[in-house]
N, C-alpha and C positions, 0 to 999 in steps of 0.2 A: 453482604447479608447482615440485616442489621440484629444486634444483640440487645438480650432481655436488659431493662435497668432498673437496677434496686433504688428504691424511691429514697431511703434511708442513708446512702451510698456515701453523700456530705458529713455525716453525723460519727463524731469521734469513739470508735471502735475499742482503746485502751482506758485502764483505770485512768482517773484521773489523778494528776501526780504523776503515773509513771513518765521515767525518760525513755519512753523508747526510741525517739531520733538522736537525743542528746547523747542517749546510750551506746551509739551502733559507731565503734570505729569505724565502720567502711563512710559514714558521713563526717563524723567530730574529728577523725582521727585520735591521738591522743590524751585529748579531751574530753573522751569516754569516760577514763576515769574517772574523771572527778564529777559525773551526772551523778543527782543526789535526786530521788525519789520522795516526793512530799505526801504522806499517808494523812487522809482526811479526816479517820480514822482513830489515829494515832495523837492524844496530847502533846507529846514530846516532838515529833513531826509537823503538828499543826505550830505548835509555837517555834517550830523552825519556819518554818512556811512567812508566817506572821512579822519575824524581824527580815525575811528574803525581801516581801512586799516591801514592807518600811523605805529599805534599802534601796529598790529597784526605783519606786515615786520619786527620792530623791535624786537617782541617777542624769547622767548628762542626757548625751546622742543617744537615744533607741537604737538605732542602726548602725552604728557605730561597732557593736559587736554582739550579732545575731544569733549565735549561742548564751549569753548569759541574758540576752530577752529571752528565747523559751523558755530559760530558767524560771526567771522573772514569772513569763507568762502560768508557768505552771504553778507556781506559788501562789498566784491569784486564784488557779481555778481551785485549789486544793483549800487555800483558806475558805472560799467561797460555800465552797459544799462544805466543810466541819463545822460553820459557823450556823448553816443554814438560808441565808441572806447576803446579801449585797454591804447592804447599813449596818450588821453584826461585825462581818469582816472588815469594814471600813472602820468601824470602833475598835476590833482588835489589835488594827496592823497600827492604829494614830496618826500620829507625824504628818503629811500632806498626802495620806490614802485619802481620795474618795470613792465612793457610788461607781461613778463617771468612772475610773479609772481603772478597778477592778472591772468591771463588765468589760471595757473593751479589751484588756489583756485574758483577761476567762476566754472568752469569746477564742482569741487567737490559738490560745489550748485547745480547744474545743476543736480547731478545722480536722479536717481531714488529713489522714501522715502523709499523703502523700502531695499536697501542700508544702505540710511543714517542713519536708524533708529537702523542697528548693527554698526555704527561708534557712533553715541550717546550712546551703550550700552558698547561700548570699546572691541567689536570683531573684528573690522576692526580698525585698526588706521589710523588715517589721511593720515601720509606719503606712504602707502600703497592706501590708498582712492585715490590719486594723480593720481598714474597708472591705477587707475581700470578706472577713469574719462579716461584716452586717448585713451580706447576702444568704439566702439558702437553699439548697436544693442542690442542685448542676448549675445554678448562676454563679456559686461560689468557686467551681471544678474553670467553669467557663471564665469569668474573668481573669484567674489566677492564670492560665493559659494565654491569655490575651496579653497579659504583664508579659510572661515570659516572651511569644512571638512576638510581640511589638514595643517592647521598652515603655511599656507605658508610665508614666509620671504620676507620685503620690496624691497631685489633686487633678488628674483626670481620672484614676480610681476612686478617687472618694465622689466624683462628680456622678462616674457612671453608677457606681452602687446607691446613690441617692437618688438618681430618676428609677432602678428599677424596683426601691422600695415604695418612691411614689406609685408605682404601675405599668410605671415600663416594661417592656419585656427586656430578658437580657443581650439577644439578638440585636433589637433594636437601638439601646441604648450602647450596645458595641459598636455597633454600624452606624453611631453619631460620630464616633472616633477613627473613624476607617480601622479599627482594631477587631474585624471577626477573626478569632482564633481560626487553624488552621493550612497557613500558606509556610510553609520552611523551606529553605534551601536544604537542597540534599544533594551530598558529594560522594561518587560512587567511583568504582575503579572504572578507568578507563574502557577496559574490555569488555564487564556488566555491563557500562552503557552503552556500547555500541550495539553488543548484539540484542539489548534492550528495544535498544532504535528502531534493529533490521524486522525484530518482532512486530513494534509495532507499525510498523511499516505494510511488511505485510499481512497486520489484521484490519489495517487502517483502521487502529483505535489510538482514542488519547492517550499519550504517556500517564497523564494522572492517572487516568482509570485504571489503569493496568498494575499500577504503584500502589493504589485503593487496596484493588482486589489481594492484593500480594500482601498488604499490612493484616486487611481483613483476616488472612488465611491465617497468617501468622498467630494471630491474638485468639483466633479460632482454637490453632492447634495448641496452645497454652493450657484448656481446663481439659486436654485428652490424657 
């Protein structure tokens, strides 16, 4: 049974500034603590925000350590909005902030948590987070998928998210890469799956469908 979709669904839910992945030990672990919440709001925060940015332009590896990029990332987006602009914020932060560099770390704030919460896990790396960011809608939901199933590599993301800003659909531009989200290995107890088998044996139906229906049910019974 297929379910309603919120058009809006890709589009960032939390203030911005807050850490809410950075914040959640059950992801940072430890590292909860020290998530620092950049208010855009707040002068004293903005000009914390502003020396974070500095800081982050001049940093090494992006992915290298995927928690002090969201950091990072959030600091962009919170300068971005106090500042008003792109070009305010780039004047504020100085040093080798530009334009260019602020948008596409905003941008990465900006995804969806639940994105970002396999970029804090270190299944999505940043540099790849980047591209996924220049998509939107369910292309951004979908690629980010597509990274996870199939390991995809940060300039086959960036490749795919370029043809479907040209016009490609993002199906299509998945199914250049033989990467359509969707296919997992699934490891089940022995005994599940046998009498899974005898089930569908005797409905003579596909195991997918059966597996379908059963996820389906599942996510069904989630908003009861």
């Amino acid at each position: 049974m297929a379910r309603d979709r919120v058009d809006d669904a890709a589009d960032r839910r939390e203030p911005t500034g807050e850490p809410v992945v950075r914040g959640d030990p059950q992801i940072t672990g430890e590292r909860a603590r020290e998530a620092v919440a950049f208010d855009p709001d707040d002068p004293a925060s903005l000009a914390e925000a502003a020396s974070v940015v500095r800081s982050f332009a001049t940093g090494g590896d992006h992915d290298a350590d995927q928690i002090y990029v969201l950091r990072g990332a959030a600091a962009c987006a919170a300068l971005v909005r106090g500042e008003g602009s792109y070009r305010a914020a780039a004047e504020r932060a100085g040093g080798d902030v530009t334009v260019n560099f602020l948008r596409k770390w905003a941008r990465v704030h900006d995804l969806p948590i639940s994105i970002r919460r396999y970029i804090a896990l270190g299944d999505i790396v940043p540099s790849a987070a980047k591209h996924i960011a220049r998509v939107d809608g369910d292309s951004r939901f979908l690629l980010a998928w597509a990274v996870l199933d199939h390991g995809l590599t940060v300039q086959e993301v960036r490749t795919i998210a370029s043809a479907v800003n040209d016009g490609q659909s993002i199906e299509d531009a998945l199914a250049d890469h033989d990467a359509l989200p969707g296919r997992k290995d699934v490891s089940l107890p022995i005994d599940l799956y046998h009498d899974l088998r005898l089930e569908a044996a005797t409905e003579l139906r596909d195991l997918d469908d059966i597996i379908a229906e059963a996820v389906d049910a599942w996510l069904d019974g989630l908003g009861d």
